[in-house]
N, C-alpha and C positions, 0 to 999 in steps of 0.2 A: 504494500500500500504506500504511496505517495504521495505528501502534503504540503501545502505552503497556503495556508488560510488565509485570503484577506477578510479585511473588517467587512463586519455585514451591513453594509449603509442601506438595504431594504426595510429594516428591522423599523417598527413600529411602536408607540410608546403602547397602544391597544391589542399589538401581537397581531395585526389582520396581516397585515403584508408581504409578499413573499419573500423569504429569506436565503431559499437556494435553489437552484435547478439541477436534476439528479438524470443523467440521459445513459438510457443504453447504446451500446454498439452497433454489434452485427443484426442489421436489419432497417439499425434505427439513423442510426449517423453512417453508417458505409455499406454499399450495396452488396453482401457478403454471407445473408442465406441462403443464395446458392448457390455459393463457392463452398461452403459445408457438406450439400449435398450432393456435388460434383465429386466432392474429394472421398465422400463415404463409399457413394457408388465404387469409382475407381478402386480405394483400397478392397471393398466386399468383393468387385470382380477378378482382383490380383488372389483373392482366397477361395475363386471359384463358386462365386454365390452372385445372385442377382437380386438386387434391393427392386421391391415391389414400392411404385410411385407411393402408392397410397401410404405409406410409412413418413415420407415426410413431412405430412401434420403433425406424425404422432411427437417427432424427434424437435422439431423446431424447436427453438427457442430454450430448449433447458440445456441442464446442466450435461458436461458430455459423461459422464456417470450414467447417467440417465439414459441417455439418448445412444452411446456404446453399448451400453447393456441390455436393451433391447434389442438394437439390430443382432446382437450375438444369439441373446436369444431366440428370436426370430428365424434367423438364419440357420442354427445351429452350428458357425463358422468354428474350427476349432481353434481359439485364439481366447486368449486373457486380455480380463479388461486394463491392464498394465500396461499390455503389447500393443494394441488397437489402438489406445490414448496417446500411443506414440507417434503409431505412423500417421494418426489422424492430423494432428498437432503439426507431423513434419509435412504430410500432405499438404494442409493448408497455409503454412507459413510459405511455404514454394511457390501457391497461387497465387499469395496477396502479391509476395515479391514481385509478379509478373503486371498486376493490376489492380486496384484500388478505388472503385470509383466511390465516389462520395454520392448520398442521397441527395434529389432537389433541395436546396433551401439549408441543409446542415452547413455548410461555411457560411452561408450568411447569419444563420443564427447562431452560432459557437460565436462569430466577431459582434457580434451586437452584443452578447450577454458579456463579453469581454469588455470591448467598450464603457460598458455603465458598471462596472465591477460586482458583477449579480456571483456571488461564490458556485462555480459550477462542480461537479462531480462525473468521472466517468464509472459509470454503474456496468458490471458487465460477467456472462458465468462463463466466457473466455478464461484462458488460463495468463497468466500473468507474458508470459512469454509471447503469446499472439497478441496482447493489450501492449506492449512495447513496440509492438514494431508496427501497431497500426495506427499509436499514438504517432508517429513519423507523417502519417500523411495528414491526420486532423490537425494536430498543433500541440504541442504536451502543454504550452502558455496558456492554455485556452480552459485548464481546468486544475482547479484546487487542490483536486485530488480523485485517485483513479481504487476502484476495487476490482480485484478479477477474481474468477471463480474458484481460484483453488487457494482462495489467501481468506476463505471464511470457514466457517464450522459445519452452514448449510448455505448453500448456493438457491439460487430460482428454483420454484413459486416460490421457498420461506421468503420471511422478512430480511435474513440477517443481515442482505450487501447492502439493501437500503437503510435498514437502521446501524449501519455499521458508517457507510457515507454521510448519515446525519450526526452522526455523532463524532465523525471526523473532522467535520466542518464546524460544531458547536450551535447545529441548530434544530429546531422541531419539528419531526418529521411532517406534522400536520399542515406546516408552514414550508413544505416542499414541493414543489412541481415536479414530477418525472415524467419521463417523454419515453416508451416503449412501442414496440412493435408485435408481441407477440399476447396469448392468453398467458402463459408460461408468467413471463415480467411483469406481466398489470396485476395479474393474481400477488407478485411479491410485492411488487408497492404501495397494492390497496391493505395489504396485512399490514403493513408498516406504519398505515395510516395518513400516507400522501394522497397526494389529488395526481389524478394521472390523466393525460395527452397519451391516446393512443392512436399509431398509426397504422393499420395494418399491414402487414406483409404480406404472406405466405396465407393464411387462415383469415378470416373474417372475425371482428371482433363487435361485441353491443355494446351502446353508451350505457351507464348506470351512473347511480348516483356517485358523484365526487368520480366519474369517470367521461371526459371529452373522448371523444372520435372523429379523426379529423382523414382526411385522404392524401396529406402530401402536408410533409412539415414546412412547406412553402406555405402553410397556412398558420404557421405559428412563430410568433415575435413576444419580446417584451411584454407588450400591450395584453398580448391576449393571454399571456402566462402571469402576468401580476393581475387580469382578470379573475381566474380561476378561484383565488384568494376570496373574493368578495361574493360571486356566483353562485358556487356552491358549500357556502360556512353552514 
């Protein structure tokens, strides 16, 4: 985990205002769930197995525990979930090297919430090692501080990386925006007790309460994230 907190100038003498922004990754800020599912395929065909499409709802978005240990089961590949995390990991660090696209609207809103010194967070159940090198294309300047999935106790749906990021930052989770892409993340943020921006990806997602649905994070700035605050209290 990686820190450098600035002061929270959001912060409110009434506590309404929003005090930090908490964003996931792959899906959310860089176009790269289907570079996971690119790279699974390939490794399950190098072991002679063929990933059934329908599986990649099931795997999105969570933790790769989760999401290895089904395809193995599934497949019945004979491979440890040790070995698999491995070549996943290397698989995929191979692809971003090659390309990286960033989602509409993610660089201009990473430099906005910079700009106005909004304390951000990279929230993610990536492993610390692909959260490195993919902080390379976003900005590492651009956030306060980053959690990856294997640097908590429970990764996505629990709560812990978001209330692990609020509490890194010195602020209240309820007083948090996060910005996700998957069921997987919104389920952990809504435990946490944030207000959540969700964008879909891969899976369809519903609005609930203290839950926005938006189609392109080119629909979300400042404005409509220190809205959230006041909307749905």
């Amino acid at each position: 985990m990686t820190s450098t907190v600035p002061a929270l100038g959001t912060r409110t003498a009434e506590g309404s205002a929003l005090q930090a922004v908490l964003l996931d990754m792959d899906g959310t800020l860089v176009d790269t769930e289907g570079f996971w599912w690119d790279v699974e395929t390939e490794v399950f065909a190098s072991l002679g197995h063929i990933l059934d499409d329908s599986w990649r709802h099931v795997v999105v978005g969570g933790p790769m525990t989760r999401s290895a240990g089904f395809l193995i089961e599934a497949t019945g590949a004979d491979i440890t979930l040790a070995e698999l995390s491995v070549l996943l990991n290397d698989g995929f660090e191979q692809r971003i090297g090659r390309d990286l696209p960033l989602m509409p609207g993610a660089a201009r809103l990473l430099t906005e919430l910079s700009a106005h010194e909004i304390p951000t967070a990279l929230v993610s159940a990536s492993h610390r090692r692909i959260i490195d090198r993919v902080l390379k294309s976003l900005g590492p300047q651009h956030f306060a501080l980053t959690v990856a999935g294997d640097e908590v106790p429970r990764t996505k749906p629990h709560p812990d990386p978001y209330l692990a990021a609020a509490a890194g930052l010195g602020v209240d989770p309820a007083r948090c925006a996060v910005v996700e892409d998957t069921a997987t993340g919104v389920a952990a943020a809504e435990a946490a007790g944030c207000h959540v921006v969700a964008v879909p990806s891969v899976a369809p997602i519903t609005p609930a309460a203290r839950r926005t649905v938006v189609a392109s994070l080119e629909e979300v700035d400042l404005t409509f994230l220190r809205g959230l605050m006041t909307q749905m209290r």
